[in-house]
C-alpha positions in Angstrom: 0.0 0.0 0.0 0.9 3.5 -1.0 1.5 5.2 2.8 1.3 8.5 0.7 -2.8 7.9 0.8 -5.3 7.2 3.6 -6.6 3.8 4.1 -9.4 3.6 1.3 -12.3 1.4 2.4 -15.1 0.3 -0.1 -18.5 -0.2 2.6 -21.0 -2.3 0.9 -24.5 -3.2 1.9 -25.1 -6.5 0.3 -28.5 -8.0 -1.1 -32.3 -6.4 -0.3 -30.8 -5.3 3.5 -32.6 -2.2 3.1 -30.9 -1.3 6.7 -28.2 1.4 6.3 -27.9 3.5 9.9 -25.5 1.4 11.0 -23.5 1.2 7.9 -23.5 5.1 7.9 -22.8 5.1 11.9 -19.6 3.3 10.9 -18.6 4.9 7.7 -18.4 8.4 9.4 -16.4 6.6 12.6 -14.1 5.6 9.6 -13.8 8.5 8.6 -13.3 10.8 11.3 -10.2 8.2 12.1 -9.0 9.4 9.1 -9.9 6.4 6.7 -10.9 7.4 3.1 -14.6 5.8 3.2 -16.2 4.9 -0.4 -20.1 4.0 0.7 -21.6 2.0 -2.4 -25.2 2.1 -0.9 -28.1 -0.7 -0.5 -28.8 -3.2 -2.1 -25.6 -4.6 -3.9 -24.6 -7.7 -5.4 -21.2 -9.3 -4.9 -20.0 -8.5 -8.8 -21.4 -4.6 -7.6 -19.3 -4.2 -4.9 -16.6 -6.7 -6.1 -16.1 -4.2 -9.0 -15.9 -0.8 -6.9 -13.3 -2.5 -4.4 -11.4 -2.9 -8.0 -12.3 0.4 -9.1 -11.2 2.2 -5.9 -8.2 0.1 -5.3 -9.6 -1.2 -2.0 -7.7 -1.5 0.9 -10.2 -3.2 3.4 -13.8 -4.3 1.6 -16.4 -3.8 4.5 -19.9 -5.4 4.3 -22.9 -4.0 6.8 -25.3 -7.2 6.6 -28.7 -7.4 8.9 -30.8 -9.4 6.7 -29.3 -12.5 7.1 -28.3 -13.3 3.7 -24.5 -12.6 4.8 -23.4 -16.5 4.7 -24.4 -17.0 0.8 -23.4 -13.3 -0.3 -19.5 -14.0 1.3 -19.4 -16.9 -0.2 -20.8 -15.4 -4.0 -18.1 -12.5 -3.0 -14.9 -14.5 -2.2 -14.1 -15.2 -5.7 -14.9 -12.6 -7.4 -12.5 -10.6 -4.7 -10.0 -13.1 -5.7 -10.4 -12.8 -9.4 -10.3 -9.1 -9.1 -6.9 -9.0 -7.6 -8.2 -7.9 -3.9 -7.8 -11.5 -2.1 -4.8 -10.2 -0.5 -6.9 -7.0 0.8 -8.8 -6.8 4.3 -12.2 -8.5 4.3 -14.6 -7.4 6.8 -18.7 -8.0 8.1 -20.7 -6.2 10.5 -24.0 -6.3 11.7 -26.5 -8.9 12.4 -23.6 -11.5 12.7 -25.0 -14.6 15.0 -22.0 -16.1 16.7 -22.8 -19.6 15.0 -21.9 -18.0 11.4 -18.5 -15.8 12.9 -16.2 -18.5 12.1 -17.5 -19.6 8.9 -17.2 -16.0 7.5 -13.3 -16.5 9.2 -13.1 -19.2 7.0 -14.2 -17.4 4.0 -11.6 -14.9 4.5 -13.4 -12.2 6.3 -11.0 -11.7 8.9 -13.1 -9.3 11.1 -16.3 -10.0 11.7 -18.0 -7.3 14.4 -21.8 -7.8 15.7 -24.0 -5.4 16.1 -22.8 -4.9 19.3 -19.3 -3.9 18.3 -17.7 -0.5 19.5 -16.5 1.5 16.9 -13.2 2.0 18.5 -12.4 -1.7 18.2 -13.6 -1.4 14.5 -11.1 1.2 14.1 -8.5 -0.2 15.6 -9.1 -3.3 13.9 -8.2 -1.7 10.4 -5.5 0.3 11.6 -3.4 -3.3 12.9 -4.3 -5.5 9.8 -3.9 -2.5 7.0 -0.9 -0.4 8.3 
């Protein structure tokens, strides 16, 4: 990574989660820590927000998931992360996140996974040890 440029994260909001406080919530905690936050908006599909992470060079791909759905979207995502050069980038899920799915999406590669209940704080500091 470029340590001329901020930390550039691509937030996406996968499938019909129609849900977005929380993803906003944490996309301005992002960026008042100084990230460079690129929101994509609802309702995404993994080749939507597989191609801005390309576009934007992605450091970190975030997904904000409370629908549910965050199992089969991750594992529609994973390649086409891969295939767009971005498997090597910081993969990470928030939101409705039962503790029975955490380790799966670990397995997928999404290597923070924060509930609902997650402080921001540890969000950020999360980014800041696995990007810098």
């Amino acid at each position: 990574m470029n340590q001329e440029r901020k930390i550039r994260i691509v937030l996406g909001k996968p499938g019909l989660d129609g849900h977005d406080h929380g993803a906003k919530v944490v996309a301005r905690a992002l960026m008042e820590a100084g990230f460079e936050v690129i929101y994509t908006g609802l309702r995404q599909t993994p080749a939507s927000i597989a191609k801005i992470a390309r576009e934007h060079d992605a450091d970190v791909v975030a997904l904000s998931s409370m629908a549910g759905s965050h199992l089969d979207f991750c594992r529609k995502l994973k390649p086409m992360l891969e295939q767009s050069g971005l498997g090597n980038r910081l993969w990470i899920i928030g939101g409705n996140i039962p503790k029975a799915d955490q380790e799966d999406l670990r397995a997928l590669g999404f290597k923070g996974v924060f509930p609902s209940s997650s402080r921001l704080d540890d969000i950020v500091a999360f980014v800041e040890a696995n990007v810098r």
